[in-house]
N, C-alpha and C positions, 0 to 999 in steps of 0.2 A: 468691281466695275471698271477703276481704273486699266488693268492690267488687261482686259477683252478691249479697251479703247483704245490700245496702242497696240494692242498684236493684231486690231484689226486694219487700221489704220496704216502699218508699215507693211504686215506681213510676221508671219514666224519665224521666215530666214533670219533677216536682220536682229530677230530679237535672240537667236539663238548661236547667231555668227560673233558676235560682236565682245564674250563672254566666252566663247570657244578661241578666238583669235588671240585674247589678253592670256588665258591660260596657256597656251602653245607657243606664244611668241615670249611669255616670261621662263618658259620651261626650256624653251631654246636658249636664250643668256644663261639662265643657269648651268644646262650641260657644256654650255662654253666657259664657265666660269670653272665649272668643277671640272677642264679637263685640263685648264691653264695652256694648252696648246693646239686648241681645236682651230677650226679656219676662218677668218673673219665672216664670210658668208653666212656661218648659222647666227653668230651674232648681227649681222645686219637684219638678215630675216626676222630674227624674234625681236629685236624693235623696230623695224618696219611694223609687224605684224599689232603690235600693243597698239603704236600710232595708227595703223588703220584702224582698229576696236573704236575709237574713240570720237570719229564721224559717225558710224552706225550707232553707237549709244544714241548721238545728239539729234542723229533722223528718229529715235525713237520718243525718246518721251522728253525732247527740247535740250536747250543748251545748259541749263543751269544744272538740272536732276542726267544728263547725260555726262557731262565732265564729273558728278557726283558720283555715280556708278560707275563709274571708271576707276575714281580713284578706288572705290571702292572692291573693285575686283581686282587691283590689282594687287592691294592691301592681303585681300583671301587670299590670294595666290603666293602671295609670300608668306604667308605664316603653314598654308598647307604646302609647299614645301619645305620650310624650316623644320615642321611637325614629322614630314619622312622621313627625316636625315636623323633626329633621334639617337644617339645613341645611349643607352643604359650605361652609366656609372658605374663598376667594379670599387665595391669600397678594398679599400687596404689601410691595412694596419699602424699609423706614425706612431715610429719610435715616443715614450714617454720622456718628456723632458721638464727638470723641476724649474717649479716654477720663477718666473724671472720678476721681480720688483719693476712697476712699470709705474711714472707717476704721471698722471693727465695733466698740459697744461690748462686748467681751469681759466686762466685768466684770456690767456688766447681762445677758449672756448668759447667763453661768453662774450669776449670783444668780436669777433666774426660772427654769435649771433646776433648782437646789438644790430650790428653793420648789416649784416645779409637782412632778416629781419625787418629789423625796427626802419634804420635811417634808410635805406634801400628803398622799402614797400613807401614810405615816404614823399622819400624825395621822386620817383617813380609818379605816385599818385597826384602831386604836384605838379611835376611837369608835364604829365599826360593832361591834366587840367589847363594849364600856360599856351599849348602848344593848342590844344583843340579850339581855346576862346581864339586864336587866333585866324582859324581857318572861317574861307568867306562862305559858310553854310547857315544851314537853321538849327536850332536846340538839339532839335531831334537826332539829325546825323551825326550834331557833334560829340553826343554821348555814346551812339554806336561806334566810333571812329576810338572813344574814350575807352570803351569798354574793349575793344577790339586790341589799343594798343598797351594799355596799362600791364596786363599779364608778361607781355614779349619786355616790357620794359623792364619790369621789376624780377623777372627769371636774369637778363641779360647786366642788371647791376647787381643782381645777388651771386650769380658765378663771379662777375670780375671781382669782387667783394670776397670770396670766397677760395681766393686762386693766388690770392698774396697776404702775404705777413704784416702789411704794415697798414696799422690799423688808424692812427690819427691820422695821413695820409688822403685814406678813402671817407672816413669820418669828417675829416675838415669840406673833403667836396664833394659832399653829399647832402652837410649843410649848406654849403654854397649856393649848390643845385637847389635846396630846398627855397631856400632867401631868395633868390633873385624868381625862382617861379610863384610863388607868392608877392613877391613885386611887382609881377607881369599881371595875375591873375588880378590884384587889384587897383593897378592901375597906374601906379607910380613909376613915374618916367624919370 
């Protein structure tokens, strides 16, 4: 029902254009990408061409579900070209080489999981708490706001957590972070 309500509504063009324009205008940067010396013009065209797809989405089924489709097509479009380019693997042969004695360091192992992990997810979910009590909304949005930011938080202190050696360091201010957002969250000034 929906889908007769907007192709009546706009028309077929548009619902057909707009899907054909993302496809052709990202297929143009690619042949410009893959020729490393083609002419600026095909790359202007094929993102001109995505940027116009992306008005006809939103004459179609509104601005929320028309930037959604967009991303969306444009998403298919890059895997179904990823997907042509394919090329099949030739296994060959490595040389056999005996084996090398390799010791894991265990203790860095589990201190970057503590870190990444434990005090990260943490202090993460604490300050994403700190931060949202502080914005001038209602419950409601302040938990979609929570929910929204927590994950970006606690991926973005588990790389930096992740990406160096030194482990008391990021563990001292992680608790830090943790203490003081817990002081915010309940109140102590």
């Amino acid at each position: 029902m929906f889908s007769d309500l907007w192709l009546t509504e706009v028309g077929a063009g548009p619902a057909l254009l707009a899907p054909l324009l993302t496809f052709v205008g990202l297929g143009l940067v690619y042949l410009h990408w893959r020729r490393r010396s083609g002419s600026a013009a095909v790359l202007w065209v094929g993102w001109g061409s995505v940027m116009l797809a992306t008005p006809l989405w939103v004459l179609q089924v509104g601005p929320e579900f028309g930037v959604i489709y967009q991303l969306i097509t444009i998403s298919a479009c890059a895997w179904l070209l990823t997907l042509s380019n394919l090329e099949p693997k030739t296994h060959t042969e490595a040389p056999l080489r005996p084996p090398q004695p390799y010791s894991v360091p265990w203790r860095a192992l589990g201190a970057r999981t503590i870190n990444g992990i434990v005090l990260s997810s943490l202090a993460s979910a604490l300050l994403t708490l700190a931060v949202c009590g502080l914005l001038p909304m209602d419950a409601a949005n302040q938990m979609v706001i929570a929910a929204l930011l927590f994950p970006c938080l606690w991926a973005g202190l588990a790389s930096w957590v992740c990406a160096s050696d030194r482990f008391w360091r990021h563990a001292g201010l992680l608790t830090l972070i943790s203490l003081f957002s817990v002081a915010m969250v309940m109140g102590v000034q």
